[in-house]
C-alpha positions in Angstrom: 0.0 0.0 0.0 1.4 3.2 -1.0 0.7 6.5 0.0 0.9 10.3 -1.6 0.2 12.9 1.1 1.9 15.6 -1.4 -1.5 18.4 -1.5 -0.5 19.5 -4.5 2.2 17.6 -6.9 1.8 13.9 -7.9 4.6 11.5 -7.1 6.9 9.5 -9.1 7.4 6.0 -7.9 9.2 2.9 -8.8 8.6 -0.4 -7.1 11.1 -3.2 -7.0 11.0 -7.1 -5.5 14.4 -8.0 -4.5 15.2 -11.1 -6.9 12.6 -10.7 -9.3 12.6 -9.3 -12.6 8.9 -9.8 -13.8 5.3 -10.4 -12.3 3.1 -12.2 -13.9 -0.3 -10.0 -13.1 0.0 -6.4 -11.8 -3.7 -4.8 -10.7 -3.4 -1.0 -9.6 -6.3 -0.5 -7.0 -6.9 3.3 -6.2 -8.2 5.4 -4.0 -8.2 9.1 -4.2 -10.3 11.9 -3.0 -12.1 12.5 -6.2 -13.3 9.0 -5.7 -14.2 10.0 -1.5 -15.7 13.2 -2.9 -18.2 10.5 -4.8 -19.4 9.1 -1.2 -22.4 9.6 0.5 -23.0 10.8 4.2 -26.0 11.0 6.5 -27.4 14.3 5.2 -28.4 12.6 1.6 -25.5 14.3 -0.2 -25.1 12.3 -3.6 -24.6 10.1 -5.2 -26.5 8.5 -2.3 -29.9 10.8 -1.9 -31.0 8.3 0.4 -28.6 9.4 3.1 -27.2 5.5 3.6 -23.9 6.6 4.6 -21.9 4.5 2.0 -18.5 4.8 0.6 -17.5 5.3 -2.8 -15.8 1.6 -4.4 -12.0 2.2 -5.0 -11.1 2.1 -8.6 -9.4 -1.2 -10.0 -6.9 -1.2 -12.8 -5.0 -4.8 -14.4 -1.9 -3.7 -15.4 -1.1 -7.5 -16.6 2.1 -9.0 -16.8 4.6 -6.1 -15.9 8.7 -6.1 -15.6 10.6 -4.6 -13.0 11.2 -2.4 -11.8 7.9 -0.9 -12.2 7.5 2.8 -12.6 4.1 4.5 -11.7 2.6 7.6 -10.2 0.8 8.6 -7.4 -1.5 11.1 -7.6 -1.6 14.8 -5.7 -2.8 13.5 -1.9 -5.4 16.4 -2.0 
């Protein structure tokens, strides 16, 4: 699990497993606040009019098979 709390630049990353060159499926799973902005709360704010108090689902990505080192960035933490 990786982390930006930058505000206001997104963040270069490269990930590396010691002895391995390749992965054979890679899935990105993100959260970001655009995608908490999306959830509900009490008072009925959409997309949940109904007030249920649910979260927005993260967003999930198959990057496939990937080699590494593999290079990716996070997005601004705000």
């Amino acid at each position: 699990m990786l982390f930006n709390l930058n505000e206001t630049v997104s963040e270069p990353i490269t990930i590396t497993l010691t002895g391995q060159t390749s992965a054979t499926t890679v899935t990105e799973t993100t959260y970001d606040k655009a995608i908490y902005d999306l959830s509900g709360s009490p008072t009925g704010t959409p997309p949940d009019p109904a007030g249920t108090s649910t979260w927005a689902a993260p967003t999930t990505t198959s990057l496939g098979a990937q080699t590494l080192p593999l290079s990716l960035t996070l997005t601004r933490g705000a």
